[in-house]
C-alpha positions in Angstrom: -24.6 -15.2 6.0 -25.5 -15.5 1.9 -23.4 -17.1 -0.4 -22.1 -14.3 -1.7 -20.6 -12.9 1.4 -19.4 -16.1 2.8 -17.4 -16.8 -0.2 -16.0 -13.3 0.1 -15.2 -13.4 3.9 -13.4 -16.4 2.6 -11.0 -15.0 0.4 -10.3 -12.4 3.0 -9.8 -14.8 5.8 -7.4 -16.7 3.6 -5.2 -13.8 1.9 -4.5 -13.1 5.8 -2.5 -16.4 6.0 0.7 -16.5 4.1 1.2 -19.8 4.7 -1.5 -23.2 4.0 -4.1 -23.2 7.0 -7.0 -26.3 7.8 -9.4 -26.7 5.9 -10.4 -27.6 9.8 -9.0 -24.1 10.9 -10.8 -22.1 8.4 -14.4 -24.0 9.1 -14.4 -23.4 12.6 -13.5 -19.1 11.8 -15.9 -19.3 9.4 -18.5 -21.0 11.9 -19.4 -23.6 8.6 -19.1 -27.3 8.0 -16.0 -28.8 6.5 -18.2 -29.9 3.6 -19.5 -26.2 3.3 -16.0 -25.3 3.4 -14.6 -27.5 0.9 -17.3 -26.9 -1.4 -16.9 -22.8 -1.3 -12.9 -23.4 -2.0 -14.0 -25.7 -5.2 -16.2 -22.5 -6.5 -13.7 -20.1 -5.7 -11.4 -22.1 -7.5 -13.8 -22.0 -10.5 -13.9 -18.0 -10.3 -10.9 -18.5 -10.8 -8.9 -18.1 -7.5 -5.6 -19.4 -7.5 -5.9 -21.9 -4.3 -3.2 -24.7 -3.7 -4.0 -27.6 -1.4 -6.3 -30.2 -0.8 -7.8 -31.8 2.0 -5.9 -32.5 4.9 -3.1 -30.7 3.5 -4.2 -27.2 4.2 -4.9 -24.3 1.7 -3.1 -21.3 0.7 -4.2 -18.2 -1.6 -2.0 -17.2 -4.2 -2.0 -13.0 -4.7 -3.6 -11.6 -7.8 -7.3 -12.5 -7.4 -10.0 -10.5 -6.8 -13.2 -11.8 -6.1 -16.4 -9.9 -7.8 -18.7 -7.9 -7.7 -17.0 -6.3 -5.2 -19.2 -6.0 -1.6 -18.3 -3.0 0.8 -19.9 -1.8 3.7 -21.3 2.1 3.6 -18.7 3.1 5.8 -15.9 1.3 3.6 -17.5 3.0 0.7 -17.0 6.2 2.2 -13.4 5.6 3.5 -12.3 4.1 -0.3 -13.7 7.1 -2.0 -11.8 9.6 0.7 -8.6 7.5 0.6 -8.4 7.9 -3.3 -9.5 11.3 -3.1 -6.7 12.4 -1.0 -4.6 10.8 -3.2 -5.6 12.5 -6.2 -5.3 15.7 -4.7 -2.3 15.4 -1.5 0.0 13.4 -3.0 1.7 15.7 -5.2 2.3 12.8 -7.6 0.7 13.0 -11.1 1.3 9.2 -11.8 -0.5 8.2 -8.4 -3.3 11.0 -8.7 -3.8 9.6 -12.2 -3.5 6.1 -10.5 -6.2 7.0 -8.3 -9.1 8.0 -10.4 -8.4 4.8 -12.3 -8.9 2.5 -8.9 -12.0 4.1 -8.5 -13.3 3.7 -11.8 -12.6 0.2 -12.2 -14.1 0.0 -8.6 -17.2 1.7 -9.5 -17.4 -0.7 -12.7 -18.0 -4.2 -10.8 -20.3 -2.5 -7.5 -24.0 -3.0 -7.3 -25.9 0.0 -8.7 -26.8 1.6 -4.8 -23.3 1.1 -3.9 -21.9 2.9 -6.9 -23.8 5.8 -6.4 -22.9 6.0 -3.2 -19.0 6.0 -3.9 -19.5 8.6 -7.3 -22.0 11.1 -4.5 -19.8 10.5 -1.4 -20.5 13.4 1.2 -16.8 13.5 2.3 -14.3 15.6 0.3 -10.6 16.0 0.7 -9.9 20.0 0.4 -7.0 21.9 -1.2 -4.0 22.1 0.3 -1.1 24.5 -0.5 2.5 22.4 -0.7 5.7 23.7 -1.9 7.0 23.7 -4.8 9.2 20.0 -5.7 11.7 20.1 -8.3 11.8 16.2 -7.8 9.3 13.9 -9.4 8.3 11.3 -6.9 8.7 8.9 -9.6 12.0 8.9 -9.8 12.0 8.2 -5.7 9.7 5.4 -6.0 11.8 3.7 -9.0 15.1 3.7 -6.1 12.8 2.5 -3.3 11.0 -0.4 -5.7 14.0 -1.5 -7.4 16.2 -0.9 -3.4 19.0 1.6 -5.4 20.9 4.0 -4.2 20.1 7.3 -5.0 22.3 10.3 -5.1 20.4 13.6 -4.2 21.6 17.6 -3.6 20.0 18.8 -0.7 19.5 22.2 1.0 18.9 22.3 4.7 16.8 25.1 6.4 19.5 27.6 6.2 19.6 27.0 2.1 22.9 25.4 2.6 23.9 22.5 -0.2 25.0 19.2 0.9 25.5 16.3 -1.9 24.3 13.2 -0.4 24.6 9.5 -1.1 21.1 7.8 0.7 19.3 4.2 0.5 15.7 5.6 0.4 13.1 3.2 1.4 9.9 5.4 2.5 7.9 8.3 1.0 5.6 9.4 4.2 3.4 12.1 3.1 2.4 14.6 5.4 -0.5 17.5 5.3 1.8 19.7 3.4 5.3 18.0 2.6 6.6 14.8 1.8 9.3 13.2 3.4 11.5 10.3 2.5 13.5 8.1 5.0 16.2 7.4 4.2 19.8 5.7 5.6 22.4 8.4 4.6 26.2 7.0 3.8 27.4 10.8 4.8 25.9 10.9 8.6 26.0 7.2 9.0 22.5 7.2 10.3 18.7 7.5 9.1 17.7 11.0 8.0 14.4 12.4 6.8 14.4 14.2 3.9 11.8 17.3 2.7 11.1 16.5 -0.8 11.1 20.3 -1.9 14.4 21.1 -0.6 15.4 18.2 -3.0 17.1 20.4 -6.1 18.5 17.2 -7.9 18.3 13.4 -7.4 19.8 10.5 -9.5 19.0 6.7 -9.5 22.3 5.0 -8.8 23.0 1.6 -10.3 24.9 0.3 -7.4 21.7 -1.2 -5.1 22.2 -0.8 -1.2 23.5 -3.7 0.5 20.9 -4.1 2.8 16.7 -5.4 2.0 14.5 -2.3 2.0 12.2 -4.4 4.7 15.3 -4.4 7.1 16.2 -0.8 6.6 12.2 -0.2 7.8 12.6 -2.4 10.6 15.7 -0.7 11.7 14.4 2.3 11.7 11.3 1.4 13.1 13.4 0.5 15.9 15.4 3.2 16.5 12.2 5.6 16.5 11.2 3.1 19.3 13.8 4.1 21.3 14.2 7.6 20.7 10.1 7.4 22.0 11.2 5.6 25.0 13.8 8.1 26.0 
């Protein structure tokens, strides 16, 4: 294993840990020395990775650091270009498509001159798809799920029929042509799924919902658990 690539197996072996690991612990996954291992933390630290510990004490990665030039297989090439592409085009989001093109120019920027042209000539293309028409933007669905507010939304089930609801939104899924947010609704007293483009209005709400957007998930994570299981 170079350098290079042992330095960047590294930093992927220690964003996995949320909490400090051994500098003994992260040795014997890396199959080096301690010494080897202590020495690649000191030149990560010079790139400029945010690494807390010292020996004997374990080592935790802060977030925020990437480590360059970037190295990806050819296959992860080819899935990075695809997964932007699709977002470009699918996700019926300006801000994210616009998002998108950025990632991979700034991607392309700090790759190896093969590599590059591999991502910018990918043989894999994400086609065209027709979607309905939204009247909502997703933006203002992401800002309630980010900032965990309630949102209030007028919604028209399959028979056109107008209910005003009251939901805690806390996932956009996007599927091949609609998206759908999950949300806990106050009316039903139970998670509903929501088409976007039957979605004629929706308003932030100031009031946040009472419960963390990572326990609504895992509540309904459960209960699609058990409506598998029965």
């Amino acid at each position: 294993m170079s350098r290079t690539t042992r330095l960047f197996v590294l930093m992927q072996t220690l964003r996995r840990h949320r909490y400090p690991v051994s500098g003994q612990a992260l040795a014997e996954e890396l199959g080096v020395s301690l010494r080897t291992l202590y020495r690649d933390i000191a030149e990560l630290k010079v790139l400029g990775a945010d690494i807390e510990g010292e020996p004997g004490m374990g080592y935790v990665l802060k977030p925020g650091f990437l480590l360059p030039p970037l190295m990806f297989s050819n296959s992860e090439i080819e899935a990075l270009a695809l997964g932007l592409d699709w977002v470009a085009r699918r996700s019926g989001d300006d801000r994210l498509a616009v998002s998108a093109s950025e990632v991979l120019t700034k991607v392309a920027a700090v790759l190896p001159g093969e590599l590059r042209h591999q991502l910018e000539d990918s043989a894999m293309l994400v086609a065209p798809a027709a979607k309905p028409p939204q009247t909502i933007e997703l933006s203002v669905l992401h800002r309630a799920i980010r900032e965990e507010r309630k949102l209030t939304i007028i919604y028209r089930d399959a028979e056109k029929r107008a209910t005003t609801r009251t939901i805690w939104p806390f996932i956009i899924a996007f599927f091949e042509s609609v998206c759908i947010v999950a949300a806990w609704c106050e009316l039903r007293q139970s998670f509903r799924h929501f088409r976007v483009d039957r979605m004629t209005h929706a308003t932030v709400l100031e009031q946040r919902y009472p419960r963390r957007r990572q326990a609504l998930h895992a509540a309904w994570r459960k209960t699609l658990h058990t409506a598998d299981k029965n």
